[in-house]
N, C-alpha and C positions, 0 to 999 in steps of 0.2 A: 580433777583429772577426768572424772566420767563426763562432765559435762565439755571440757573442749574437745575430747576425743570423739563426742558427738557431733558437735558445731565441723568439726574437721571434715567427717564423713558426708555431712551436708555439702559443705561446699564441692569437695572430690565430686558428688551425687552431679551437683548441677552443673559443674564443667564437665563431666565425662556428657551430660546431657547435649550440654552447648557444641560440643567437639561433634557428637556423632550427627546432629542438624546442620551442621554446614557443611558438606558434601553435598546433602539434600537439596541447601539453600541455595547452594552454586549453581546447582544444575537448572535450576524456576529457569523458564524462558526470560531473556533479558535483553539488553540493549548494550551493545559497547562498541566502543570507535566506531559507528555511525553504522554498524551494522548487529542483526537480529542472531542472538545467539541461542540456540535450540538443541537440548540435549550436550552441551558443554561445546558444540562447534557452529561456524557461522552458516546460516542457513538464509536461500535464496527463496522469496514466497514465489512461485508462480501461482496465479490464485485467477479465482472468480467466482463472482460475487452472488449469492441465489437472488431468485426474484425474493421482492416483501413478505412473499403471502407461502411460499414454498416449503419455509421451514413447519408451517402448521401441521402438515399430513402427512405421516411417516410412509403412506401405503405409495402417495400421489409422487413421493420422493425420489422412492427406492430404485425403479428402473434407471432413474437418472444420473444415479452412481457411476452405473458401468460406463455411458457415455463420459462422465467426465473425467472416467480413469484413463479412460481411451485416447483423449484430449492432453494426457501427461499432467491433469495439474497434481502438485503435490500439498495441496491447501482449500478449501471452503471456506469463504466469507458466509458468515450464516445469521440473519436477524433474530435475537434474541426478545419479543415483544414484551412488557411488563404486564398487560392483561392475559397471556396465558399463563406465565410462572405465579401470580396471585390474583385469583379470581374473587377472590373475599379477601379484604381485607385481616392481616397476620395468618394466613392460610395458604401457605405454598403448594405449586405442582408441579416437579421436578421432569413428569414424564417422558415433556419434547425437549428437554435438554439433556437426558438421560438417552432416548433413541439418536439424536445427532452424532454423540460421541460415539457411540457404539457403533455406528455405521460406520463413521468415517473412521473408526478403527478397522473395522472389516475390509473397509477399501486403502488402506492404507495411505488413510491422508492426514493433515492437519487439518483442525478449526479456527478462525478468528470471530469471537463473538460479533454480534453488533448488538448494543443495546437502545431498544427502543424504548426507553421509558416517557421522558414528558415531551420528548420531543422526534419526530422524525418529520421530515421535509420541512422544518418549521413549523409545521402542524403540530397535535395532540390526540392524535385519532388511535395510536396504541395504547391508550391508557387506560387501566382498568374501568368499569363500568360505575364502582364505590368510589373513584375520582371523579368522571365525566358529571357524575350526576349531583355533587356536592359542590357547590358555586358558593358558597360561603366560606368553606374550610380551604378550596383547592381554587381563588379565582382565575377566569378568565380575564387576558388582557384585553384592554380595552382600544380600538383607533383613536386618531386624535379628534376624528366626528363621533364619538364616545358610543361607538356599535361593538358591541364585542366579539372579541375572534377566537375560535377555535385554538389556541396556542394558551397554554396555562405561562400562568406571571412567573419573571422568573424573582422576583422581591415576594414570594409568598413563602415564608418560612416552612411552613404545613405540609406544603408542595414540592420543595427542596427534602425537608427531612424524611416523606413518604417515600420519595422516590429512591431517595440515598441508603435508605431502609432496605428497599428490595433486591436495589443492587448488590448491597455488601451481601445477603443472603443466598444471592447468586454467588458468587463469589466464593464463599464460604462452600456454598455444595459443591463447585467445578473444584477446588481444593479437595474436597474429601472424596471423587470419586474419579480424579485428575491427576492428582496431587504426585502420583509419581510414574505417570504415564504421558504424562504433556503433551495430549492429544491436543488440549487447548493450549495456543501460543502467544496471544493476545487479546486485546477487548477495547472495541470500541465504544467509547460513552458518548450517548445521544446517538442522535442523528441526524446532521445538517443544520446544527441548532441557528434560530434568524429568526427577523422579524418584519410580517408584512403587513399592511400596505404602507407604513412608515416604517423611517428612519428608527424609532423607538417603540415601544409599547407604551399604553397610556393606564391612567385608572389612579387612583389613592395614593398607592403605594412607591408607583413609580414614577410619580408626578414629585410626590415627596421627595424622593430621593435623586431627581432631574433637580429641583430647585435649591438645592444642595449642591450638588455636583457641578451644574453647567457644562457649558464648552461643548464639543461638537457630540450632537446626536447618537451619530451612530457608533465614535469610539466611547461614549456613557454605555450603549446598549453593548457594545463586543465587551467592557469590561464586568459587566450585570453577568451575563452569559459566561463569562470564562470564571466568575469564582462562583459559578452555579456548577457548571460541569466539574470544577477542582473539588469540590466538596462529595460532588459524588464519588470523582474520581480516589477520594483518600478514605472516604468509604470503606471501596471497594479493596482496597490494596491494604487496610488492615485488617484484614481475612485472605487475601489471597494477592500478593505486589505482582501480577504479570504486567506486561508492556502494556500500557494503553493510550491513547491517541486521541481526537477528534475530528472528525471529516467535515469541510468548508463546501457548500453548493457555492460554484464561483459566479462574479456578474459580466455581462458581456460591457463591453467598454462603452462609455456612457450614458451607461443606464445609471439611477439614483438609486438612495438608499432605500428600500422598500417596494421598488422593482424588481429587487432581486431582494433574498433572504438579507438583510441587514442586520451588522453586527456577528456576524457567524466567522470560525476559523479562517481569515482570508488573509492572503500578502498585506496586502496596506494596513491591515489591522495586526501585525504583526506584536506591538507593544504593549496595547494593552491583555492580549490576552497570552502573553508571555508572563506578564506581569501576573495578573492577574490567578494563572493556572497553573503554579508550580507542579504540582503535581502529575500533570496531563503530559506526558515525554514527547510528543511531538504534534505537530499539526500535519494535517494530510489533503490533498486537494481531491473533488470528485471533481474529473475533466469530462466535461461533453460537446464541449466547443471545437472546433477545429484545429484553435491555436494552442493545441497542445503544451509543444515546445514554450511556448513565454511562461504559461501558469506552471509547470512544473519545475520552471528554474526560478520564481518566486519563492518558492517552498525549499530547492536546495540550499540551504546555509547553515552556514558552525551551527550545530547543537540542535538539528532539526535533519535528522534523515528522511530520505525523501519514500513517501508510500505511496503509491498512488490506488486505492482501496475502487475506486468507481472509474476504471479508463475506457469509460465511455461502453455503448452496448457493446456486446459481446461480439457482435457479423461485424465490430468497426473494420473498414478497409483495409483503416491507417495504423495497424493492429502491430503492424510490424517495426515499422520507423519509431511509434511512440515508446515499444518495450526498450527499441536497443540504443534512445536516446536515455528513460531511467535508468539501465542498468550499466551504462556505458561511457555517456557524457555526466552524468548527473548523478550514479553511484550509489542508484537507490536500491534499497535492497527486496523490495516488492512490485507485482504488476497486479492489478485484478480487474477483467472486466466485469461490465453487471449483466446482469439475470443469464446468466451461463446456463444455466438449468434446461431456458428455451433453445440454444445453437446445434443447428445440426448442417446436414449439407458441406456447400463449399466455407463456410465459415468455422463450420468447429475440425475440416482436413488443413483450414490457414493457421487458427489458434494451436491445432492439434501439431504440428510441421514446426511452429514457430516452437514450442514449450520442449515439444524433443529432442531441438538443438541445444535450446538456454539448460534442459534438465542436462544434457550429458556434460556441459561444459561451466555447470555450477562449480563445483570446486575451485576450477583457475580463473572463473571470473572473480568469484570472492576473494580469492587470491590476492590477485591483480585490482581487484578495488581499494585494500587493504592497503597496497603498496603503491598504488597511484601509479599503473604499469597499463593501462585500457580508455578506450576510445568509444567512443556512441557516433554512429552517423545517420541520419535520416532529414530528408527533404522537408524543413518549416513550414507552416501556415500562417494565413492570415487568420481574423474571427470569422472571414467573412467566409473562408477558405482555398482563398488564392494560395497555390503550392509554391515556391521558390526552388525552382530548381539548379540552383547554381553551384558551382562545385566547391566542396569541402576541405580544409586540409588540418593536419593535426599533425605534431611532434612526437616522438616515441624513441627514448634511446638514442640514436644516430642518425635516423631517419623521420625523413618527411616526409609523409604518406598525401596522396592528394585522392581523395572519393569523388565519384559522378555517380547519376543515378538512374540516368538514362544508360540504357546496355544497348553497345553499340553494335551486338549479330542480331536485336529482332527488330522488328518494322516499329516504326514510331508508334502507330495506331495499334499496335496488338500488345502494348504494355501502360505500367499504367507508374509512372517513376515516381510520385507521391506516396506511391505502399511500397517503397524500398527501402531498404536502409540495414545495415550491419554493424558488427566489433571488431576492432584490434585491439589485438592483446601483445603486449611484447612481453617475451617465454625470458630474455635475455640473452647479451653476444646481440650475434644476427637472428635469432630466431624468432618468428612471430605464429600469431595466429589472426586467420581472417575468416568471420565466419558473416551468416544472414542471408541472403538473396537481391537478387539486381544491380549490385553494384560492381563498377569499376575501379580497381585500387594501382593507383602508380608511387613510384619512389624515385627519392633521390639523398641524398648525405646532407644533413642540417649544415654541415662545415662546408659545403660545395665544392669538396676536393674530391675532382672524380666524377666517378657516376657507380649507381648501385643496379648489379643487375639479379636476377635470378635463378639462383644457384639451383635452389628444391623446391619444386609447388608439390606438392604432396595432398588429397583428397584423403579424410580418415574422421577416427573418429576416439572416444577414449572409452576402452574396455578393462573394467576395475580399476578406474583412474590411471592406464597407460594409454598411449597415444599409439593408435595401429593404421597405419598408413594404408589406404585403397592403392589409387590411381597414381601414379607419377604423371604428374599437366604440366611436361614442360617442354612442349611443342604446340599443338593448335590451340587447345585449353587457356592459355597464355599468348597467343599471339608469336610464338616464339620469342618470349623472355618480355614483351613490351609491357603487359600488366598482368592483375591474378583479376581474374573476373567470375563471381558467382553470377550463374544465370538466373533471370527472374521466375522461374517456370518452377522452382521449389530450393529450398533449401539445405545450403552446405557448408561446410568444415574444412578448409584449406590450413596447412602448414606450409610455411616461407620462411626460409634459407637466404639472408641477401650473399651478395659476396661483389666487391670496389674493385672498378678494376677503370 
């Protein structure tokens, strides 16, 4: 009797245990229906991304806060390098990842790690000094004219389990000084992982396992790389499962493999490193091309939300069209430019103007992603950057919304309709919302019975998640009733009432 009455009490023990950790568990930042859930609701990153070298110096940092508080973001992309957190080998130093958090607590933001362990830009140049310097234990890969490059192998066992070592120890500390503040809400593994000036890497190792494998070059090297970052990646997540990812340097169209980082998270390379990376939740594109719009709808599909972690430097122009095509056409639930750190000027009043809108009208856009009730409009590019300006139209409800992006009150020459672009959301009924700058929006009834004209343009905006209406535009503002038009001179929040008549 004394002994099951013991066994009993164990068991009660470890289920009251099990019962009081999943609240806790619930709450880990995570991923569900295609969007990032943060502190048990869906959360929108406005983000950007610090320069390489920024996270190093807590003093060099500091002032930088306030501007990017100023700028609305609610998020830091921040590189986490492996030669500062272990400068000796099995000897951690937690202290630049200890002041990060802290700040960005102070400023009341989020973090998204970036780790730089054996790889950033394809290189190897964050890696501890006890790797760089050990070519035996940790080798370099080799070209196929057997010169060797700066990029550790990724077939080196040594070099794999080193790295995967440091990460899960990160991991484990952002847990125990995190763990119930979720200042950190993700983590990327690597950095741009590829390989140059070939198709492959060369040398013993990976010569060996090429003569094995065969078949095309560079989906051998995307599948090498994806259960290299998977093995980190599973590491990491048993000490700490938050979301994490991989960021793809993209190629411009026709270049080869090795002209650009080869074998790295990219669209064409979708299968094997799906295959390959269970573990890795999603792939994510760095855009710095002009054609935004094609490389970010490569990356939208089932079972891959769309991140965009690097859209392009921070002063991009086209700053505006690319957000409200992620979060709009394409339903992604992050933006982040890079080296945000540096923007000031009329760049960080466009980034700062754009983020003010998207922060107030986070809730009903997640919403309306949720529910498949939202629109993205903005003027395409080529690579080359030929703009396409022709007009847009999209479905909502009862209505067919037609966008332009040239704004027909200011002179041709004094706008620039490639940095335009906005959202529709439909509230439901007749009710919409249109928000962004530059653009012209008209209607008409999908069924073509009739004509839809405009009941309420209303100018507002949402205070404590209610909608408080400025201006009534429904006379010049509106043409008297012909369209809702945000002017391109800054950014706004219209509510639209149709009403058939």
């Amino acid at each position: 009797m004394y002994s099951y009455n013991i066994d009993m009490l164990r068991r009660l023990l470890a289920l009251v245990l099990l019962l009081a950790a999943v609240p806790a568990a619930a709450q880990i930042p995570h991923l569900k229906g295609g969007q990032l859930i943060v502190e048990g609701k869906p959360f929108l990153i406005l983000g950007g991304e610090l320069g390489n070298s920024s996270a190093s110096d807590r003093a060099w940092l500091a002032p930088r806060w306030v501007r990017m508080r100023a700028m609305h973001l609610n998020t830091v992309l921040t590189p986490v390098s492996w030669e500062l957190i272990e400068p000796e080998e099995g000897r951690f130093d937690w202290t630049s990842i200890d002041w990060l958090i802290a700040d960005a607590r102070a400023n009341d933001m989020h973090l998204v790690l970036l780790w730089f362990g054996a790889w950033k830009n394809s290189m190897s140049t964050y890696v501890p000094s006890w790797v760089k310097r050990d070519r035996k234990r940790f080798p370099y890969a080799l070209a196929a004219d057997g010169k060797p490059q700066e990029i550790l192998s990724a077939f080196a066992p040594a070099t794999r389990d080193a790295d995967a070592k440091a990460f899960a120890a990160l991991m484990k500390h952002v847990r125990e000084v995190d763990g119930d503040r979720y200042t950190v809400i993700m983590v990327q593994v690597e950095n741009e992982m590829g390989f140059l000036p070939d198709a492959r890497e060369h040398g013993p190792f990976a010569d060996a396992a090429y003569a094995k494998a065969g078949g095309d070059e560079e989906a051998f090297t995307a599948l090498a790389y994806a259960r290299y970052a998977d093995a980190i990646a599973r590491a990491g997540k048993r000490e700490y499962p938050l979301p994490m990812y991989v960021n793809g340097a993209q190629a411009f169209p026709g270049r080869k493999p090795g002209q650009y980082p080869a074998g790295g998270p990219l669209a064409h390379l979708w299968e094997p490193w799906k295959r390959g990376a269970p573990a890795i939740d999603f792939l994510a594109p760095d855009i710095y091309f002009p054609s935004f719009a094609a490389i970010a709808e490569g990356y939208s599909r089932p079972g891959n939300p769309l991140f965009v972690p690097e859209a392009n430097y921070a002063g991009d122009a086209r700053m505006v069209p690319n957000a409200m095509l992620v979060f709009g056409k394409y339903r992604g639930f992050g933006f982040s430019p890079f080296s945000i750190d540096g923007l000031d000027g009329a760049g960080a009043e466009r980034l700062g103007g754009l983020y003010a809108m998207l922060g107030n009208l986070a809730p009903v856009i997640l919403k309306a992603q949720a529910e498949g009730r939202i629109m993205g409009f903005g003027a395409p590019a080529t690579p080359e950057g030929k703009v396409d300006e022709s007009v847009q139209a999209a479905e909502l409800g009862s209505a067919r919304f037609t966008v332009t992006f040239v704004d027909p009150w200011t002179a041709r020459d004094k706008q620039a309709p490639g940095e335009h672009g906005g959202l529709i959301l439909w509230l439901g009924g007749e009710e919409y919302l249109v928000a962004g700058r530059g653009i012209t929006v008209t209607v008409e009834p999908v069924d073509g019975k009739g004509r839809f004209g405009l009941d309420q343009v209303d100018e507002g905006q949402f205070v404590d998640g209610v909608w408080t209406a400025g201006r009534r535009l429904n006379g010049d503002q509106t043409h008297q009733g012909r369209h809702v038009r945000l002017p391109p001179d800054g950014f706004g929040i219209q509510k639209v009432r149709l009403y058939r008549y």
